[in-house]
PLY file of the C-alpha trace (Angstrom):
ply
format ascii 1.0
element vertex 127
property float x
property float y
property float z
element edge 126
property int vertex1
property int vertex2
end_header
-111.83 -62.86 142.30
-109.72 -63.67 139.20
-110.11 -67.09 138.19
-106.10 -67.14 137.69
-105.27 -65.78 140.37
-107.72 -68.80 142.56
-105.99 -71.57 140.46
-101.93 -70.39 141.49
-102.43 -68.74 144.63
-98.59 -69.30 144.96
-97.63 -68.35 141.45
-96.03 -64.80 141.05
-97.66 -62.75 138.43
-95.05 -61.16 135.81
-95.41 -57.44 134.86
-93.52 -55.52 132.53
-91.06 -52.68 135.00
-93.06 -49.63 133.97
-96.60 -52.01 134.75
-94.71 -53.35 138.49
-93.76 -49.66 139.35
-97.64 -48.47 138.95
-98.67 -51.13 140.85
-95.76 -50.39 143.63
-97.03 -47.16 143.52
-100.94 -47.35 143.74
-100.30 -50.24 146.67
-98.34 -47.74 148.50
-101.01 -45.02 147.87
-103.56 -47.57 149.43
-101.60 -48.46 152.52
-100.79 -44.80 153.29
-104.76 -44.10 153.20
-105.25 -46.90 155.39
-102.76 -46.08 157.87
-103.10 -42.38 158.13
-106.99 -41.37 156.82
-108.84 -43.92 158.37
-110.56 -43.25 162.02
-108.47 -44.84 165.00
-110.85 -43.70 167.66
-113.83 -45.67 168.77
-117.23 -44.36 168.46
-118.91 -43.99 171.64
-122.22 -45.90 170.70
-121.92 -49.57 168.14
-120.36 -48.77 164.76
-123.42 -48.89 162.47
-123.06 -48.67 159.07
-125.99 -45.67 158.52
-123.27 -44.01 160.73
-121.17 -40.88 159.58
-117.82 -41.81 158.41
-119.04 -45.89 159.01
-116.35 -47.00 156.20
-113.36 -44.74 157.56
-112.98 -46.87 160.89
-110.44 -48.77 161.38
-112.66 -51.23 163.57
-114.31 -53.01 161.37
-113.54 -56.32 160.14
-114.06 -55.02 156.62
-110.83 -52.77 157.60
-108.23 -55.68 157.69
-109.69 -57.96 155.20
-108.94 -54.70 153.20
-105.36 -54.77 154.31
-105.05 -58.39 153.68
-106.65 -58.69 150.03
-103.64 -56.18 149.51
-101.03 -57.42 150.89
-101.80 -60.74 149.18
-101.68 -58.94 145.82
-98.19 -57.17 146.70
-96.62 -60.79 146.84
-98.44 -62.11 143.88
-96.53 -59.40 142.03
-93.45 -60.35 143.95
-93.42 -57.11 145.36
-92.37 -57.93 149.33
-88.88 -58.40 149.35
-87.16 -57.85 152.85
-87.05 -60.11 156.07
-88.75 -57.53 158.34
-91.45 -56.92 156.19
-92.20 -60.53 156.37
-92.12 -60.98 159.61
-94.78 -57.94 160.15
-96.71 -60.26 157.53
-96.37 -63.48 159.66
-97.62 -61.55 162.57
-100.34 -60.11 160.48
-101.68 -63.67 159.38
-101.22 -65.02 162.21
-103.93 -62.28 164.22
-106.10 -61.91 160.44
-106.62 -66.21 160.98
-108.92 -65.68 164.01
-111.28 -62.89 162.98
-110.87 -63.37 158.80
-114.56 -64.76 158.58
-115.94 -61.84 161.33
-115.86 -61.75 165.18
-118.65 -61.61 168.02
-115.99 -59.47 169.65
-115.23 -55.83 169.59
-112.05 -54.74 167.98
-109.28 -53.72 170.20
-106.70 -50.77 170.14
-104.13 -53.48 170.20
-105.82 -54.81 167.25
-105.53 -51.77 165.39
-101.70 -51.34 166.44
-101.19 -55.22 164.72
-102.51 -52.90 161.67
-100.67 -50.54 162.03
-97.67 -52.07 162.56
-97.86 -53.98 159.26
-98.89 -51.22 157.50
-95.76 -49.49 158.76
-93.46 -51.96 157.20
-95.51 -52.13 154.10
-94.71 -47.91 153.62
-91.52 -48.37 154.55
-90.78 -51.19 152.18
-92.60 -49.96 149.26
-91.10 -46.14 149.62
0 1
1 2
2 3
3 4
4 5
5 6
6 7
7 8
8 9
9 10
10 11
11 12
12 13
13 14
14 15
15 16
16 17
17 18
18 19
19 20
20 21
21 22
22 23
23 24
24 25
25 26
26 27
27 28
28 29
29 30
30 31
31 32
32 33
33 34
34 35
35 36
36 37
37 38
38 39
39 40
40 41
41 42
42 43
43 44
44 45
45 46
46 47
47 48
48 49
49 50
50 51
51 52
52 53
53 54
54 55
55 56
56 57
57 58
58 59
59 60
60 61
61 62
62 63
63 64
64 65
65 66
66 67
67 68
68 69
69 70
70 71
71 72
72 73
73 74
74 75
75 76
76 77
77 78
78 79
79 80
80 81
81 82
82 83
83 84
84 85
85 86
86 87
87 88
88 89
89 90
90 91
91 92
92 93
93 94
94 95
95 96
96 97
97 98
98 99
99 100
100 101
101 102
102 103
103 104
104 105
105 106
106 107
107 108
108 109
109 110
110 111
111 112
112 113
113 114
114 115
115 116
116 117
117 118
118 119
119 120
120 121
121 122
122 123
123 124
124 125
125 126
């Protein structure tokens, strides 16, 4: 990780327009792919990653550390701007606390809707 970006977690990061916009625009890019091309379903047997399509699931911790390495770049650039976004984000956090360093236990489909459901706002805002 950036050495700058460690030292002023809190600090927003100023980027000339044209620089914000492509940045705006790749995040959105990123949060569509996670929210519509990744795998919903559950395998049938243990996710293993020798498996077919291993990285494409959505259950897998990997998966929403993804999401929130993201998300946490979107506000360095000041890019999160309206109240219900946020509050998707504060729900967001508040599940990512208690599996962020891995989980003994097997992801949920109400997991993945608390994914979901963030990345929803994150489209909506960033459209």
């Amino acid at each position: 990780m950036d050495e700058k970006f460690k030292q002023h977690p809190n600090k927003i990061i100023s980027l000339s327009p044209e620089k914000l916009l492509a940045r705006k625009e790749k995040s959105l890019k990123i949060f569509r792919e996670f929210r519509f091309d990744f795998i919903e379903e559950f395998p049938l047997e243990m996710l293993r990653p020798e498996m077919s399509n291993y990285a494409r699931y959505k259950c897998r911790t990997a998966f929403f550390n993804d999401i929130f390495l993201n998300i946490m770049l979107l506000k360095k650039y000041g890019l999160i701007n309206k109240k219900e976004t946020e509050k998707a984000l504060e729900e967001f956090f508040r599940f990512y606390e208690t599996i962020k360093k891995g989980t003994t236990r097997f992801y949920t489909q109400e997991d993945i809707d608390k994914a979901n459901k963030v990345l929803d706002a994150l489209i909506k805002e960033l459209s």
